[in-house]
N, C-alpha and C positions, 0 to 999 in steps of 0.2 A: 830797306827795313831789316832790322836784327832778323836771323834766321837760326832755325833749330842748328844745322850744321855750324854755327860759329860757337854756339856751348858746348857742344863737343870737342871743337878743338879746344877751347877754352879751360875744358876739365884736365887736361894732358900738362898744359902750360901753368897751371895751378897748382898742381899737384904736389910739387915740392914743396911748398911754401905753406900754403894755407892747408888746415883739418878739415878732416869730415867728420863735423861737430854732432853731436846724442842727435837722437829724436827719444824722448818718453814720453810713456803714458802718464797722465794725471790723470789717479782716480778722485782727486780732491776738484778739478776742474768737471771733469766725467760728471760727479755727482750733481754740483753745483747750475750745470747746464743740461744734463739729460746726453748730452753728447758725448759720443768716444774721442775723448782730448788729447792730443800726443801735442809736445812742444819742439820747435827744431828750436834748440840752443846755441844760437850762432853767438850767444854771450861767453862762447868757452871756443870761441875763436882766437888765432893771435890777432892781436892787438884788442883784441875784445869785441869784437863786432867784423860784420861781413865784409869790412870796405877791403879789406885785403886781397881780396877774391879778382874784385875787375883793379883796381891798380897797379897788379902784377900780372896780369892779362896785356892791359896795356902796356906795362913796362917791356913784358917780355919780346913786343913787335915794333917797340924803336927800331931804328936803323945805326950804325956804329956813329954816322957823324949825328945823330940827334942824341944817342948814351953822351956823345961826347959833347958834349953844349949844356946838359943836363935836363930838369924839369922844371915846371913849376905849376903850383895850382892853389884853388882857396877852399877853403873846408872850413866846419866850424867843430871840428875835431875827430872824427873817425875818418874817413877819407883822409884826413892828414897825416894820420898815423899811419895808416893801409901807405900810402903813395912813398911814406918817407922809410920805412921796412925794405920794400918792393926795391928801392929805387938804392940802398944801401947794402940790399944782400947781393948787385948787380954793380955794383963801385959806380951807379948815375949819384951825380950831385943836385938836391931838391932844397928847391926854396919853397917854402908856406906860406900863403897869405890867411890867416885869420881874424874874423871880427876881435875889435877891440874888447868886445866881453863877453871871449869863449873862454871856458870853464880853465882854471891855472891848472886843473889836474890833468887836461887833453892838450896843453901847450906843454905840458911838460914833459908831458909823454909820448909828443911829439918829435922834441929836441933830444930825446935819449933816444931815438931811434936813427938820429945821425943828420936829421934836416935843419937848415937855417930856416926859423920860423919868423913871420914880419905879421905883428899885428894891427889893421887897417879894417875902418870902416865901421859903421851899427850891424850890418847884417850879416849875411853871405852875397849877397848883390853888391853891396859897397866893397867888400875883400874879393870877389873876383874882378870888380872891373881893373884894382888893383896886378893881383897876380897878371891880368893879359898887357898892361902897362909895362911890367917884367918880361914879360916875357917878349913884348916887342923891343926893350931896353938892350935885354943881354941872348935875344935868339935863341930863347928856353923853349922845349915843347910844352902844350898847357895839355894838364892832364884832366882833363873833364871831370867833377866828382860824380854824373851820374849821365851828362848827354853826349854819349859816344858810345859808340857798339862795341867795341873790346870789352870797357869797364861794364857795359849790360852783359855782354858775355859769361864776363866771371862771374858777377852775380848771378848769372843764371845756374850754374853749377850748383847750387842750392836745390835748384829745382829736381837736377836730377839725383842729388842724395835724398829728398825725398819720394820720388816715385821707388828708390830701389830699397830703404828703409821701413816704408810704407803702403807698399802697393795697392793695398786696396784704399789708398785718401780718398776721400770726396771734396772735401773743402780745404783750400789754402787759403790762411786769411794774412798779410803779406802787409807791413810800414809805408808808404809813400811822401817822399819830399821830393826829391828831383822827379824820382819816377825811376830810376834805373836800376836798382832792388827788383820792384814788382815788373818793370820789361822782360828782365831776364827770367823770372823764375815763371812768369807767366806762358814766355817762348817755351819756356823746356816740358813744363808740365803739358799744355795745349798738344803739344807737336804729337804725345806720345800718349795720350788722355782729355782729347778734346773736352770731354764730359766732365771732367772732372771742373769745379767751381774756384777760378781766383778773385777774391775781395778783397781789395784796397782799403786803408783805413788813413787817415788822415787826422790832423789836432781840429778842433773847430776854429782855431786864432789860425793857420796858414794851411786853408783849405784850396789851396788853388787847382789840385785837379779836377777836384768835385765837382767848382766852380765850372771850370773848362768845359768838363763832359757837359753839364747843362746847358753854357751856352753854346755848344758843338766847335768851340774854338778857345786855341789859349788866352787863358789873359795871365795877366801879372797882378798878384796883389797889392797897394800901396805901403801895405805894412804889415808881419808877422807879431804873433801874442802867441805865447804857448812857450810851457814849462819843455816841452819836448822839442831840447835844441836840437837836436838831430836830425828832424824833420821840418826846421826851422823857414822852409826857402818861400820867396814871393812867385813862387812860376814854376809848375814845371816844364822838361825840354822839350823843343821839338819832337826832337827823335822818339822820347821817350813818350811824351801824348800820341804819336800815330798806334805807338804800340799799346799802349793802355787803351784807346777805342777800338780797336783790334780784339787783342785775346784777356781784356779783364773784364767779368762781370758786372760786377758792381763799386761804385767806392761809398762808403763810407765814414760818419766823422764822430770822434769823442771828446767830450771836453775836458778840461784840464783836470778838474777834481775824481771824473773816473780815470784819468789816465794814473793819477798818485795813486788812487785806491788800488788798483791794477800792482803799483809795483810793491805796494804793501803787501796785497796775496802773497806778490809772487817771494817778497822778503821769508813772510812768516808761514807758509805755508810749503811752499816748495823750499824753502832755503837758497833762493836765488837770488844772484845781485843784478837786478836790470835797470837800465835808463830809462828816461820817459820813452822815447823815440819808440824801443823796443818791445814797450810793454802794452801800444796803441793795439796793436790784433788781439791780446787776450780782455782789454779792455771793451773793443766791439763786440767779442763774443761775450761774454759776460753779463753786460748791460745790452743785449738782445737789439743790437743794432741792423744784423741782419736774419732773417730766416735758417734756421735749425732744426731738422726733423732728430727723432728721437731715435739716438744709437748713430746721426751719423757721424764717420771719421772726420775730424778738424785738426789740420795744423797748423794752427798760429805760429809764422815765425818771428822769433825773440831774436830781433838782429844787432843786440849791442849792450854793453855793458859797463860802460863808461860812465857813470855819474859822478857827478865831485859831488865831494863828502859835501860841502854845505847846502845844495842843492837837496841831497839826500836828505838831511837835519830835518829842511822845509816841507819835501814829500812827504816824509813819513809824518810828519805832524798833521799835514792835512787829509794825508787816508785816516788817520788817525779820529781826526775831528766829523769825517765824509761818515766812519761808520760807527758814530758813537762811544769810538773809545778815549776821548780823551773833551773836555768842557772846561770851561771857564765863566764863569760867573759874576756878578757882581749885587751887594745888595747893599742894607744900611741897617745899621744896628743902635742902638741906644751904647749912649761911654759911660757902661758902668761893669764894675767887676759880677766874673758870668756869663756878660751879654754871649759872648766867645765861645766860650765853654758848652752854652745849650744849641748854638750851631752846629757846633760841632758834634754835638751828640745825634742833631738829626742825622749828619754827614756818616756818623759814623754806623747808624741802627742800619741804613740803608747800603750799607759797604763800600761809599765813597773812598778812593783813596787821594788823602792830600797830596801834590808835588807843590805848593806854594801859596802861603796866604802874604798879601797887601794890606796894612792898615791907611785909612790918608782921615787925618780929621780937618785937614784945610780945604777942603772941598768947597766950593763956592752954592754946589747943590743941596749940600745940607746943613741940618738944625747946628746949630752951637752946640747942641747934648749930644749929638747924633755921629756916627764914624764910619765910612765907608769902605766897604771890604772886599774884594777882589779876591778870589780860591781859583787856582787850578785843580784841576780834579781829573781823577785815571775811572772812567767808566766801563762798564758793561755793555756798551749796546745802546740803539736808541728807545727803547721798552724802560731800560735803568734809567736813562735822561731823563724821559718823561714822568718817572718814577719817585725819581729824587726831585727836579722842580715842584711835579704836584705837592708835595710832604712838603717842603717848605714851605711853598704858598699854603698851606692849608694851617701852618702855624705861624701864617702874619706875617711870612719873611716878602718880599718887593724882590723877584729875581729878574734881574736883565742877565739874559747870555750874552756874551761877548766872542766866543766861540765857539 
């Protein structure tokens, strides 16, 4: 099993390559939860996220005839990036296998880092079993994205930039898909701070450690659901479940609409660009998934920051709609000059603001006189929803939300 002494070596063999990314305080999160919130920003890592940490860990302890054969592995984009960096700042030649519908913005940011990228499979299960077909093909070493102790290793160096940035933590709340993030930063924190609390957070569509810990054995999921590709996997590893029943707390799971609202905070409030993946710790804290006394230290880490933009478009629209700020409507009006005009005048006394009205009078739902109308609308809050609904309805309007 991963031991304290391999993150330590690990930090030395890191060092060049990868940051020792902020930890700050958020008094905006502080306030919102009663707790003293520091974030580790592993989103202002190279490549954007922590995977660089164990890919270069592991690169560093090839052997000359395995540099010289090269690598290969499957990612669904952070680990791609992390391995294909790693493996180019070192003249190793890296093949990538990932899923057919990883984000073009982590395949491309992939291939600028110098790796042949091959896109195979629905998942991350179907693109690895690929890359080890590679790898038994052309005698490549496969570079594990999460069940191997080098790669826990480096990630575990996280662990110990926060005990030295943060000494008095109490809670580390830490991303989980493979499991090799929270292995590592769990060995290092544990080793040195038994006491101190690591919580596992998980999507609720690819919950498979949670699962695991309850049934006291791995399974595999049949299939993943969740906006948060990064944490996308059917199973976590071996290696990586002894040590999650070992030295992590507790896990817990968030669903997809707090995971968006989550990166909305973290957009408009902190000014931060995070992934779903990264954004699941501040989303369990937040929506009070686990136990919080008042005034304790929590660090959420924020392990990535990769989002493609249309991904992003979609997030933000649905924290957008999760916290009242954005509606959609639809009602039916009389087709006469006016009819329009005094909607809008509700829309307006109330400080609705338009982004888009729909006329349709071929409706198959309504009168021959009658036109049916569709509004986007920019709201305040869910107190203004219910605000502006009631007032309509109370002047004869018929509202279906649509969003």
């Amino acid at each position: 099993m991963l031991e304290y002494a391999d993150v330590l070596s690990a930090r030395e063999r890191v060092s060049e390559t990868s940051r020792h990314t902020p930890l700050e305080h958020s008094y905006t999160y502080s306030d919102m939860t009663g707790a003293d919130v520091n974030l580790k920003l592993e989103n202002f890592q190279r490549t954007g996220a922590f995977k660089i940490r164990g890919a270069t860990n592991r690169i560093a302890t090839l052997s000359a005839t395995e540099k010289e054969a090269g690598v290969v592995t499957a990612s669904a984009g952070n680990h791609a990036q992390g391995v294909a960096l790693a493996a180019t700042r070192v003249g190793v030649d890296a093949t990538i296998v990932m899923p057919e519908n990883a984000p073009i913005s982590k395949v491309k940011a992939t291939e600028s880092y110098g790796a042949q990228v091959v896109l195979d499979g629905r998942d991350y299960a179907e693109a690895a079993d690929r890359a080890h077909e590679i790898e038994r093909e052309e005698g490549r070493t496969y570079v594990h994205a999460f069940d191997d102790e080098y790669v826990m290793a480096g990630q575990g160096t996280i662990g110990l930039e926060i005990l030295e940035d943060c000494p008095d933590v109490q809670t580390v709340v830490v991303p989980i898909g493979g499991g090799g993030l929270i292995s590592g930063i769990a060995t290092a924190i544990k080793a040195e701070h038994p006491d101190v609390r690591v919580i596992g957070v998980q999507a609720e569509g690819a919950s498979s450690a949670a699962s695991s810990l309850e049934k006291g054995e791995r399974i595999t999921l049949d299939a993943v659901d969740t906006m948060a590709d990064g944490i996308a996997t059917r199973s976590i590893g071996e290696g990586t479940f002894a040590v999650i029943e070992e030295r992590v707390d507790e896990v817990v799971t968030v669903s997809d609409p707090e995971i968006a609202m989550a990166v909305v905070y973290l957009l408009e409030r902190s000014k931060t660009l995070v992934e779903g993946a990264g954004a699941v710790p501040l989303a369990a804290l937040l929506f009070e998934k686990f136990d919080v006394e008042a005034g304790e230290t929590v660090v959420p880490v924020i392990s990535g920051g990769n989002i493609d933009l249309n991904t992003l478009t979609t997030v933000v629209m649905r924290g957008l709609v999760e916290t009242g700020r954005y509606l959609k409507i639809r009602t039916v009006l009389k087709d006469r000059p006016g009819a329009l005009e005094d909607l809008l005048a509700v829309l307006s006394a109330y400080r609705a603001n338009i982004y888009a009205i729909q006329h349709d009078r071929t409706s198959r739902d309504i009168g021959m006189s009658d036109t049916e109308v569709e509004i986007d609308l920019e709201t305040r809050g869910h107190e203004h929803v219910a605000e502006l609904i009631d007032a309509m309805e109370e002047r004869g309007y018929a509202v279906d939300v649509l969003v």
